[in-house]
N, C-alpha and C positions, 0 to 999 in steps of 0.2 A: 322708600317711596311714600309719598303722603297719601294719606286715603283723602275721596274727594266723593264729594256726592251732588249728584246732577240738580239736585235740589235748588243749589248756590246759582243754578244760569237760569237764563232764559231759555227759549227754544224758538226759534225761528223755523216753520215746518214748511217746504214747500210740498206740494200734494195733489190729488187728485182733486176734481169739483166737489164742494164742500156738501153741494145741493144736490148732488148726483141721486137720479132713480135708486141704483143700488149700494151699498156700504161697501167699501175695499179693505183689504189690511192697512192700508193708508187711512184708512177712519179710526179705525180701531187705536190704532197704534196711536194718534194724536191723540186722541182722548184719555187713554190712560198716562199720557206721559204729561195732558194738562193737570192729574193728580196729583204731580210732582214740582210740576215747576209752571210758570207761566207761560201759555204757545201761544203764537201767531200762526196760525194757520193760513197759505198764501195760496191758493189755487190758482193754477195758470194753465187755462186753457189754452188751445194752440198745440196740443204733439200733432193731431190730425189736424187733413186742411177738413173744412166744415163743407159740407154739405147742402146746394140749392135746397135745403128741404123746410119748411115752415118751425120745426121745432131749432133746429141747428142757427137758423136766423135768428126766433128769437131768443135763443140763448148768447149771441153774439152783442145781443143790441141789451141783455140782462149784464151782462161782463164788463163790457164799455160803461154802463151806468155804473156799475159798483167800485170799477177803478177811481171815477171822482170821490167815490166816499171816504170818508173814516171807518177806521175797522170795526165789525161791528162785533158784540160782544154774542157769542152762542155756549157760553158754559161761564164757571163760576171763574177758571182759570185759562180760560180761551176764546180768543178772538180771531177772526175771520176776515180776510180781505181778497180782492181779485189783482191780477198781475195779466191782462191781457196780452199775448203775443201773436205778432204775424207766422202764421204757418208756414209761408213760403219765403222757407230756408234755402231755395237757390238763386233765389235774387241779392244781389250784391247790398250791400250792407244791412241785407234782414237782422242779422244775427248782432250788429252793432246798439240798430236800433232798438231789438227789443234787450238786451242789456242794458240800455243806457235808463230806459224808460222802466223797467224793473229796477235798476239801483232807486231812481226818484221816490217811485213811490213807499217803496218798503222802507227806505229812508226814514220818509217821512212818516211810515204809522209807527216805528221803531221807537220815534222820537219823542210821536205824542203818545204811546205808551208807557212810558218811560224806560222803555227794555236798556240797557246798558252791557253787561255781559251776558253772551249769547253763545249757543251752539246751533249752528244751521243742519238742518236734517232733512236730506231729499228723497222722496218716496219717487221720483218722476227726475228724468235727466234732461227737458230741455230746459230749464230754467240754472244750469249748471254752468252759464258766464254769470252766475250772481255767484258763485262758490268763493269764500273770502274780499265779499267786496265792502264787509260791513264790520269788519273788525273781529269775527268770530273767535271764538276760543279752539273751539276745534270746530270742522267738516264731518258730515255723518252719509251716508247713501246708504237706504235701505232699498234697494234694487229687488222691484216684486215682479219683473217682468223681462223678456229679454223685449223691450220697448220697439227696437227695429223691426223687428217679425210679424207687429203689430198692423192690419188694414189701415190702410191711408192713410199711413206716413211717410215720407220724405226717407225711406229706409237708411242711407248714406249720410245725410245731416245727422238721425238721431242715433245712429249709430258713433259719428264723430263727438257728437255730445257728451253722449253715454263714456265712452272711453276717458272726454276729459275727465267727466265726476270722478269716473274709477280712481285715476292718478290722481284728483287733487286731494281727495277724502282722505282725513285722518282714520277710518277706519270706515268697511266695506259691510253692509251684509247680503247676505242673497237667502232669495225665498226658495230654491229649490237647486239641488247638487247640482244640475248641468248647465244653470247658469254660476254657482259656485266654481267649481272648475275654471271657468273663464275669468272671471273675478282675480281666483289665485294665481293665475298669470302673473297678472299686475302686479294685486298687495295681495302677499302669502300669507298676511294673518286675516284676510277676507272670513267673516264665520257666514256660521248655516242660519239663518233666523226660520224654520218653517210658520207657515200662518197657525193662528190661533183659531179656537170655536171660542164664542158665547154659549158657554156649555148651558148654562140657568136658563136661559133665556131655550136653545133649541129642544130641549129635556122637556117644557111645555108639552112639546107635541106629543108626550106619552098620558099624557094629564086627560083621563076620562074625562074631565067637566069641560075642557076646552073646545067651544065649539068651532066648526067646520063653517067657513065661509059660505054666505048661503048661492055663492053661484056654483060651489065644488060639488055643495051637500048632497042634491038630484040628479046628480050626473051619473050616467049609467057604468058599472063597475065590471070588472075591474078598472082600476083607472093607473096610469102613466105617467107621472109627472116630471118636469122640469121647471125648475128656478133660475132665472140668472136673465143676463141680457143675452138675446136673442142678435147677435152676430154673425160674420161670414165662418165662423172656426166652428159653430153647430152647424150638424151633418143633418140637414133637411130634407136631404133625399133618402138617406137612411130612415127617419121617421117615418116618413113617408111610404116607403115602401113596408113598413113595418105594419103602419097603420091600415095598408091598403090588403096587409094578409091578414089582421086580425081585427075585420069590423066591430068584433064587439065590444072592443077593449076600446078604452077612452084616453085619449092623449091631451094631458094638459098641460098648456105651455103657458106660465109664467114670468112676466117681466118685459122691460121693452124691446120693439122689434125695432132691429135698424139695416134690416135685408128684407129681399121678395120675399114674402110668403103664401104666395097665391095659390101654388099647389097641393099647402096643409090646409089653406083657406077652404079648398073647393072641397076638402073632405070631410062628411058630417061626423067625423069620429073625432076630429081635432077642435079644442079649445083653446083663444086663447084670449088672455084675461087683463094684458098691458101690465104695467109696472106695478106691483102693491107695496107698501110702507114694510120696510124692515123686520119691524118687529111683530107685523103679522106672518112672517113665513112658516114659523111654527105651526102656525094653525091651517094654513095650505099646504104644507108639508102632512099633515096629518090623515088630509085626505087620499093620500100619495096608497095605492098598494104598493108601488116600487118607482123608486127613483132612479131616474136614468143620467148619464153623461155622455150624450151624444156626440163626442169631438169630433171633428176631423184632424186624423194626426200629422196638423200641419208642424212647417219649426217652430213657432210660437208655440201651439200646446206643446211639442214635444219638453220645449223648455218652461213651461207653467205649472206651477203645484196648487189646485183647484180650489180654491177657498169653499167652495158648495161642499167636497164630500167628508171634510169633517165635518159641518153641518147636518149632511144630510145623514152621517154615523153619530149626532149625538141626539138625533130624532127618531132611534131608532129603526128608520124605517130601508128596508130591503132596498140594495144598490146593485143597479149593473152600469157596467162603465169599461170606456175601451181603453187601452194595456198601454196607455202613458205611463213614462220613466216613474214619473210620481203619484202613480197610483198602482201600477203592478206590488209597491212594498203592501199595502193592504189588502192583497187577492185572499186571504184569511179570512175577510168583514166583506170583500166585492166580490158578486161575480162579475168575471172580465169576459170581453165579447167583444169583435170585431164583423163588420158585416150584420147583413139582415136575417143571414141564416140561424146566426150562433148567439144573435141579439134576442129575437125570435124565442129560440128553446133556451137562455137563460133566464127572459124573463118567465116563461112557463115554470119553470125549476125554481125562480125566488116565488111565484106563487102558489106554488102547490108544496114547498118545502120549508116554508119560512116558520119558525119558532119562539115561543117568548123566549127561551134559552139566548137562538139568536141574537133574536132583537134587546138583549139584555147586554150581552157580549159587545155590540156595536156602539152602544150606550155607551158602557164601560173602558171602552180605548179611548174613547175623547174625555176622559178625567185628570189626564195630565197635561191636556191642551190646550185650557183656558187661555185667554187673550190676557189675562192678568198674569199667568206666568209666562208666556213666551217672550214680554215686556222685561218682567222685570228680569230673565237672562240676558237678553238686549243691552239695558242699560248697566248693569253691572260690565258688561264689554265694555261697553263706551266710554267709564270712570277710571275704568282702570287704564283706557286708552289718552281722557284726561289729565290723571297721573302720570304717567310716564311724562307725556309732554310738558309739564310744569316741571318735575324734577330733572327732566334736559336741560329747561329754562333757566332753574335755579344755578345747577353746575356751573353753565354758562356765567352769570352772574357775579357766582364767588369770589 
C-alpha cells in the first residue's frame, strides 16, 4: 500500500461560522490542518432557521454580502468564504437550490485559488449534497454533534442529510461514543475523534501574574462560573434555583445569550458578561471558584462530549457537572450532580475541599489532549484511508 501524506491535497473544510462568538472543535481542527496543507474553510450558515432577532438579521445580511466575495485569506494557509443556505428544508426544491448555488460558488473560489486535488471535510452535514461535487479525492465527516437534536432545526431534513454524509464519506469520525455507535451502523471503520484542549493556552489560568478581568475582579466570592453559549440545553432554572438558595455566592455567566433570561436577570447574585474573545477565557476562568455545567440531559447533550470540561480541567479549576454519557468517564477530576439539591452540596464540597494536589491532577489529565495531537491521530486515519483508496485504484488499473 503506498504511504500517502495529506500534505500532497488541498482541504476543502465545510464548517461552523468562521466569525462565530465562540471557537468549536470545527475551528480548531481547520487550523491545524491549515499547518499541513492549504484549507478553504466554507461556512454555511442555514442548519437553523434564523431568528426575528436583530443580531440573526444582521448576521444574515453579513453572509449574503460575503457570498459575492472572493475568499478572503485569515491565516498563512487559510482562507475563508460563506456558502449561504435556505433553512427551510421543507419547501420543495430548497435542497436543489442551495446545492446548485454551493456548487457555483465553491467552484469558483476553488478555482481562483488554484486548489486542484482536494479532500473535502465536513464538520456540519447540511451542506452534504456538495459531498463529491468537485472532484474530491476522498470525503471526510467529522461529525461533532448529533446535529438533529440540535434547537431549531428542521430535525428530519438534518437528520436525512446527516445520514447521506454518513454513507457518502470515505471515512467517518464521531466526537463522542454514542453518536460513534450510530456511525458504525453505516461505516464499521467510523473512529472516535474526542475533542481536544488548547492545553498552553488554558494552563494560563494557573499563571499568578495573569490578571482577572476587571468586571470578575470585585465581584463578591465565592463566585460560579459558566463559559459557553448560553442556549435552550443550559438548565436556567437549576441556576436559578441554586442562586436563589445561596445569595451569597456569585453566578457568573459568560458568553452569548440566545434564550429568556429574565429570571437570572432579576437576581442580584447573577452576572452576565455577553460573549468575550477566546483567548481571554483563561483569565475569566481564573476567577471561577468552581466551574459548572449546567445541562439539561436533553438527547443532544446526552449525545455531546463538552468541549468546556477539558478546558475547564486544563485551568485547573474545581468542576461540578451533571452525569452525561461523556462526562460521567471523568467523575475522578468532576464532581457529578443532578438537581439543585446535590448541585447545591457539591459545590459546597468543591469549595471547602479543593486542593493544589487536586487542581494539579485536573491539570495533568488534559496533557495528552492537546488539539495538536488529537489532529494529527485524525489524519493519520485519513491517509491511511487515502491509501487504500489509491491502491484499489491502482489494482483497477493494471
Amino acid at each position: 500500500m503506498p504511504s500517502i501524506s495529506l500534505d500532497r491535497f488541498d482541504i476543502l473544510y465545510f464548517g461552523n461560522d468562521w466569525f462565530a462568538e465562540n471557537r468549536t472543535s470545527s475551528h480548531h481542527v481547520a487550523e491545524r490542518l491549515a499547518r499541513r496543507s492549504r484549507v478553504l474553510y466554507v461556512d454555511v450558515p442555514g442548519l437553523r432557521a434564523p431568528k426575528a432577532t436583530g443580531r440573526d438579521v444582521r448576521k444574515l445580511g453579513r453572509k449574503l454580502a460575503a457570498a459575492v466575495r472572493p475568499p478572503r485569506r485569515v491565516g498563512e494557509r487559510l482562507w475563508q468564504m460563506s456558502v449561504p443556505q435556505i433553512p427551510f428544508r421543507t419547501l420543495p426544491m430548497v435542497r436543489h437550490i442551495n446545492a446548485a448555488v454551493g456548487r457555483l460558488l465553491v467552484a469558483r473560489a476553488l478555482t481562483a485559488l488554484g486548489f486542484a486535488k482536494t479532500v473535502s471535510w465536513f464538520a456540519v452535514p447540511h451542506p452534504s449534497l456538495l459531498a463529491r461535487a468537485f472532484g474530491e479525492t476522498a470525503v471526510v465527516y467529522y461529525c461533532i454533534d448529533d446535529y438533529a437534536a440540535l434547537p431549531d432545526v428542521d430535525a428530519r431534513a438534518i437528520a436525512d442529510l446527516d445520514a447521506h454524509l454518513t454513507a457518502e464519506a470515505d471515512q467517518v469520525f464521531a466526537a463522542s461514543s454514542l453518536v460513534l455507535r450510530a456511525k458504525q451502523r453505516v461505516q464499521p471503520d467510523a473512529a472516535l475523534a474526542p475533542h481536544g484542549v488548547d492545553v498552553a493556552l488554558f494552563r494560563t489560568a494557573a499563571n499568578p501574574s495573569l490578571p482577572i478581568p476587571p468586571v470578575a475582579r470585585d465581584l463578591r466570592r465565592p463566585i460560579v462560573g459558566f463559559y459557553g453559549s448560553i442556549e435552550a440545553w443550559i438548565d436556567l432554572d437549576l441556576i436559578a434555583e441554586i442562586a436563589r438558595r445561596r445569595p451569597a455566592w456569585t453566578f457568573l455567566m459568560i458568553g452569548h445569550v440566545a434564550v429568556d433570561v429574565r429570571q437570572l436577570e432579576a437576581l442580584p447574585n447573577v452576572v452576565f458578561t455577553g460573549a468575550q474573545p477566546y483567548r481571554t477565557l483563561p483569565a475569566w476562568a481564573k476567577a471561577f471558584d468552581v466551574a459548572i455545567i449546567p445541562y439539561r440531559l436533553t438527547r443532544q447533550v446526552v449525545h455531546a462530549a463538552p468541549l468546556k470540561l477539558r478546558e475547564y480541567l486544563a485551568t485547573g479549576t474545581p468542576i461540578v457537572a451533571v452525569p452525561a454519557p461523556e462526562i460521567e468517564p471523568f467523575a475522578g477530576l468532576v464532581h457529578l450532580a443532578q438537581g439543585p439539591d446535590v448541585f447545591v452540596a457539591q459545590i459546597e464540597r468543591a469549595l471547602l475541599e479543593d486542593t493544589d494536589e487536586q487542581r494539579a491532577r485536573r491539570i495533568a489529565a488534559t496533557s495528552t489532549m492537546t488539539w495538536d495531537a488529537r489532529v494529527a491521530d485524525v489524519v493519520a486515519i485519513v491517509e491511511r484511508k487515502i491509501a487504500e483508496k489509491e491502491s484499489v485504484r491502482y489494482a483497477r488499473s493494471a
